[in-house]
GUZA-719698 format. One record per atom (N, C-alpha, C): residue number from 1; atom name; residue in three letters; z, y, x. Coordinates in Angstrom, 3 decimals. Layout:
N
NUM/CA/ALA/Z/Y/X
...
END
This chain:
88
1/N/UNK/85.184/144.368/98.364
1/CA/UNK/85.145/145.305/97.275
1/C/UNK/84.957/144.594/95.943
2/N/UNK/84.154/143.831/95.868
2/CA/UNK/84.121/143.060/94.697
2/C/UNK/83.209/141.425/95.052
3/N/UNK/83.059/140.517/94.126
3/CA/UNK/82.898/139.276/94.780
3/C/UNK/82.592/138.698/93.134
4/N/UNK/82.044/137.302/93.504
4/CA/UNK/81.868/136.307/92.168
4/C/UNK/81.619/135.255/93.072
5/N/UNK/81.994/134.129/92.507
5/CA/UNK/81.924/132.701/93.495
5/C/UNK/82.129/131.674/92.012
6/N/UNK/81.040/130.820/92.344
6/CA/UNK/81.075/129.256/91.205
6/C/UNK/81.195/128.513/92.099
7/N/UNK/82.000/127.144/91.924
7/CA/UNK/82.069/126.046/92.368
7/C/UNK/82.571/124.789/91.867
8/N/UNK/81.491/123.915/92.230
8/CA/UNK/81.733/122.530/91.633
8/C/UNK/83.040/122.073/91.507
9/N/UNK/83.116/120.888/90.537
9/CA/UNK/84.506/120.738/90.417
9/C/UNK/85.430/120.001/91.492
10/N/UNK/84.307/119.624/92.833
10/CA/UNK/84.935/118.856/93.707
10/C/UNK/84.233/117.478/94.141
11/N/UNK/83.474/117.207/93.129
11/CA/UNK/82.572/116.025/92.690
11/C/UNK/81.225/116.216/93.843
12/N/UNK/80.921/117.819/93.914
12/CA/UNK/79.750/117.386/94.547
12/C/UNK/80.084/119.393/95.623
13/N/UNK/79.604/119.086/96.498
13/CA/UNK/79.549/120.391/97.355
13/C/UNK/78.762/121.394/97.032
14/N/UNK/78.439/121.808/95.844
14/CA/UNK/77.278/122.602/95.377
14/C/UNK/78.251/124.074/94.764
15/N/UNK/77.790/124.983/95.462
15/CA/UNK/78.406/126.056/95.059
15/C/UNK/77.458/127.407/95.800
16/N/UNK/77.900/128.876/94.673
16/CA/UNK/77.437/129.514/95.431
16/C/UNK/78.555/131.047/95.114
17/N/UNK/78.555/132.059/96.343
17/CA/UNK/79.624/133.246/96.531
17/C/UNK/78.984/134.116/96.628
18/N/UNK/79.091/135.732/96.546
18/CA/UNK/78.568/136.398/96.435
18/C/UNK/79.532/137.854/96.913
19/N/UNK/79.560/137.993/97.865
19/CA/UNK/80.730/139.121/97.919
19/C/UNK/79.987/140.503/98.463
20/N/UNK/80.523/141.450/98.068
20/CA/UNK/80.365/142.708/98.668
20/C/UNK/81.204/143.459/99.329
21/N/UNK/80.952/143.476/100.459
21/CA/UNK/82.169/144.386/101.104
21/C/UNK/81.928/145.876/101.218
22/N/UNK/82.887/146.672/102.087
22/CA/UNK/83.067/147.964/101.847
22/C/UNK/82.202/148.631/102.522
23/N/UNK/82.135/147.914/103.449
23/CA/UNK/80.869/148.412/104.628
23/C/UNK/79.758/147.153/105.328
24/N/UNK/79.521/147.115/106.037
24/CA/UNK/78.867/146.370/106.644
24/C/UNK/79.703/146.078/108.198
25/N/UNK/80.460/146.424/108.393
25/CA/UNK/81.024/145.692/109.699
25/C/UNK/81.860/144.929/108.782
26/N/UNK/82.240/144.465/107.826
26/CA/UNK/82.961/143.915/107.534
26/C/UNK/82.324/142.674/106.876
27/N/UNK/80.662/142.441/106.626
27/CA/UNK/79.788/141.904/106.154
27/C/UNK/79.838/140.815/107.217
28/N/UNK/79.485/141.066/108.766
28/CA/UNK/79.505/140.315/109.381
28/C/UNK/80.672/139.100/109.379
29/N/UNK/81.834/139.691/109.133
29/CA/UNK/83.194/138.669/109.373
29/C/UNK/83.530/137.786/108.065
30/N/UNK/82.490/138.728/106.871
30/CA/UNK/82.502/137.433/105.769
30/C/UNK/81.407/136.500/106.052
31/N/UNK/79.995/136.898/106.802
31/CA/UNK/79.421/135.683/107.160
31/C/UNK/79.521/134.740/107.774
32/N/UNK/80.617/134.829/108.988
32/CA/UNK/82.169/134.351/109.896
32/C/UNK/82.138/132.949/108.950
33/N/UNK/83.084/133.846/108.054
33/CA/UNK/84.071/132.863/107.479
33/C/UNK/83.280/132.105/106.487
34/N/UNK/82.141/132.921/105.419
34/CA/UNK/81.378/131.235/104.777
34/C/UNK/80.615/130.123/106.005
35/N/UNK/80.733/130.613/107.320
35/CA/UNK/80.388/129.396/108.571
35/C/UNK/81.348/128.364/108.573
36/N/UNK/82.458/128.910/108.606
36/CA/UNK/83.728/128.035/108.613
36/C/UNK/84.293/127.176/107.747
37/N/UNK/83.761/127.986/106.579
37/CA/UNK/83.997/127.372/104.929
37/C/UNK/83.394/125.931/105.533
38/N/UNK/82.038/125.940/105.910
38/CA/UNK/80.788/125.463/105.863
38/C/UNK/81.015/124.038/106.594
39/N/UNK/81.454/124.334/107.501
39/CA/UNK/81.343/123.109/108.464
39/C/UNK/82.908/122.944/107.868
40/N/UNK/84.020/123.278/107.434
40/CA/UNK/85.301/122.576/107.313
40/C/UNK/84.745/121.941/105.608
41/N/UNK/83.904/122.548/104.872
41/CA/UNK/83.558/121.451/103.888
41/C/UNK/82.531/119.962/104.217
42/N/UNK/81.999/120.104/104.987
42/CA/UNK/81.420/119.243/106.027
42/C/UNK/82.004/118.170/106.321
43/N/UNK/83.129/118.813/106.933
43/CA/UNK/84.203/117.645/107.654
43/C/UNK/84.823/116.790/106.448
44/N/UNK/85.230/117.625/105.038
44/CA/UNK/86.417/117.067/104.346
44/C/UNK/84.966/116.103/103.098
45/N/UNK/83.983/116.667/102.674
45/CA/UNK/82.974/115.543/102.070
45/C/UNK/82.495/114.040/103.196
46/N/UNK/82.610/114.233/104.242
46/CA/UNK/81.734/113.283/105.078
46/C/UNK/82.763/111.914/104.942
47/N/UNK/84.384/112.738/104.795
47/CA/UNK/85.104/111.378/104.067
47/C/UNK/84.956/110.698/103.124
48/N/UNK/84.219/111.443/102.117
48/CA/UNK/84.251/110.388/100.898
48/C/UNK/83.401/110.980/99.873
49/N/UNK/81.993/111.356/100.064
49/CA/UNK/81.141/111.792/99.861
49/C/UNK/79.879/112.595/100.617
50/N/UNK/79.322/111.131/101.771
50/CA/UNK/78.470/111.323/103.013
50/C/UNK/77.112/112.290/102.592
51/N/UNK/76.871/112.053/101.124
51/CA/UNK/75.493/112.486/101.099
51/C/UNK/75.352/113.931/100.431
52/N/UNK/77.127/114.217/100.274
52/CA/UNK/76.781/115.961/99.876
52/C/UNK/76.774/116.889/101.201
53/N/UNK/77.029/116.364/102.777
53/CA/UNK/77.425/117.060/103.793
53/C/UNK/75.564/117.184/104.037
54/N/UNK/74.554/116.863/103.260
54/CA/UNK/73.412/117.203/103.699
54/C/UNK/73.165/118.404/103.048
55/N/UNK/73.576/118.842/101.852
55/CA/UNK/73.716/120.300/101.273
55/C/UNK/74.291/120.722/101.969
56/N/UNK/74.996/120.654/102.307
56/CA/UNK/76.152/121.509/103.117
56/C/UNK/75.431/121.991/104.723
57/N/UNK/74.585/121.043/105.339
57/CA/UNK/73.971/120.984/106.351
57/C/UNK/72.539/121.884/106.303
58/N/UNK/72.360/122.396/104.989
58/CA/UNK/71.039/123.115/104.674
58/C/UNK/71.813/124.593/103.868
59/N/UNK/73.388/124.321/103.856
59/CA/UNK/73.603/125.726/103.284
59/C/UNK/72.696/127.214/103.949
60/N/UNK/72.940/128.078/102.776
60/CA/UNK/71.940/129.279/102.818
60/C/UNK/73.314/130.416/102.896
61/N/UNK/72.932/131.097/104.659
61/CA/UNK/73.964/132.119/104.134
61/C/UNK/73.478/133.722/104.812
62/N/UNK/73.487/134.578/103.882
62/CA/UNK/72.533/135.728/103.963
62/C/UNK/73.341/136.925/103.919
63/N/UNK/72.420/137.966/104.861
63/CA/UNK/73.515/139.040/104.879
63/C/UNK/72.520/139.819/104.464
64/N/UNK/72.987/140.983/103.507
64/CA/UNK/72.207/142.328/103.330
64/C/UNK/72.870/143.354/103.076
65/N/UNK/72.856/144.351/103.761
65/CA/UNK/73.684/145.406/103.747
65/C/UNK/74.992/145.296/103.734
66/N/UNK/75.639/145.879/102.484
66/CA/UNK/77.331/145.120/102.848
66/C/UNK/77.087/143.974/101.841
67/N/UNK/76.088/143.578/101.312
67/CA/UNK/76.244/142.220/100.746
67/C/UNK/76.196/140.808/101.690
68/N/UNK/76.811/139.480/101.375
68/CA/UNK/77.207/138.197/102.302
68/C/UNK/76.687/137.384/100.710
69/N/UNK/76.179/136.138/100.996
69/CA/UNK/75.496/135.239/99.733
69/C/UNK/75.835/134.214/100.981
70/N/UNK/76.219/133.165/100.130
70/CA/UNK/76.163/131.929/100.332
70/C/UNK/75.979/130.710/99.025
71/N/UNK/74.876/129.877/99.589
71/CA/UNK/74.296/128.725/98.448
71/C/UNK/74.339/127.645/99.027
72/N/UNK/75.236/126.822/98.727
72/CA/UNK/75.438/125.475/98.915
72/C/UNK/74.591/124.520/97.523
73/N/UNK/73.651/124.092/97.884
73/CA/UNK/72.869/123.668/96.808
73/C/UNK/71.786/122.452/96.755
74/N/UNK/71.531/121.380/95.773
74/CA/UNK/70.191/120.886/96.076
74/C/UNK/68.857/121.660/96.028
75/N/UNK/68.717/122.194/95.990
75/CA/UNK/66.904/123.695/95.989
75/C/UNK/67.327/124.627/96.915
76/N/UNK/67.749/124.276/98.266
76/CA/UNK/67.711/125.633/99.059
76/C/UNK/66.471/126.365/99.313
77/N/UNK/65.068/125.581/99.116
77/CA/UNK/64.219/126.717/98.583
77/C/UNK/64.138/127.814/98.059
78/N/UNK/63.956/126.855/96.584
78/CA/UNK/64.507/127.675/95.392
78/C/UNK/65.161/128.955/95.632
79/N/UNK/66.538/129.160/96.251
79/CA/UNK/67.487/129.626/96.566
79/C/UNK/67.508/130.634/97.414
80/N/UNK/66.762/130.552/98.585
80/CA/UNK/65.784/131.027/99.288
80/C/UNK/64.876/132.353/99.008
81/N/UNK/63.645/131.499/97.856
81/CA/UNK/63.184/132.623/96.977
81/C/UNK/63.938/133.387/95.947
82/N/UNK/64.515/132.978/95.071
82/CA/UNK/65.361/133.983/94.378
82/C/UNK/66.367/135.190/95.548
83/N/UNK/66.829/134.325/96.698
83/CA/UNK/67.340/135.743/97.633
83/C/UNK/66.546/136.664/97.627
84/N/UNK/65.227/135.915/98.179
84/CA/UNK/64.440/136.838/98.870
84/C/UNK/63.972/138.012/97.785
85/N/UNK/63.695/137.815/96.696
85/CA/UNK/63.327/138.209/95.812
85/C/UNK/64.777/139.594/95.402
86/N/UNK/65.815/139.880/96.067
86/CA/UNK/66.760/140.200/95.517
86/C/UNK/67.234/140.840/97.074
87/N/UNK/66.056/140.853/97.920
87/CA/UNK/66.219/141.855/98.762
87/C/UNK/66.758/141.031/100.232
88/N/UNK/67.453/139.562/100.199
88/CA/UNK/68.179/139.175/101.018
88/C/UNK/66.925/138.798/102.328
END
């Protein structure tokens, strides 16, 4: 239904998405696919940038209602609390 997503320029795996879907069965199959994002960005940094696949290895990915969040980030704390704080 609607969505916002930032991402690095390529340099470093740090990004974060934000989508809302129409319902919630459909919530699940976007949390699916930021898994997949997840580990296929995994695979393509570990070539030639070993030490961003540890963000990537601590990504944050949250479901609430028909909302899906994903934070690829150095502060997955951080990241963490501001979800939590925002209901996730």
């Amino acid at each position: 239904e609607e969505s916002a997503a930032y991402m690095s320029t390529g340099a470093t795996a740090s990004e974060v998405a934000v989508i809302k879907c129409t319902d919630s069965s459909y919530a699940s199959e976007v949390e699916d696919l930021f898994k997949s994002r997840v580990e296929s960005q995994s695979e393509l940094f570990a070539s030639y940038a070993p030490d961003e696949v540890k963000k990537l290895d601590a990504a944050v990915i949250k479901v609430s209602g028909n909302y899906v969040v994903l934070c690829v980030t150095d502060d997955t704390s951080k990241a963490e609390s501001i979800l939590e704080k925002a209901g996730f």
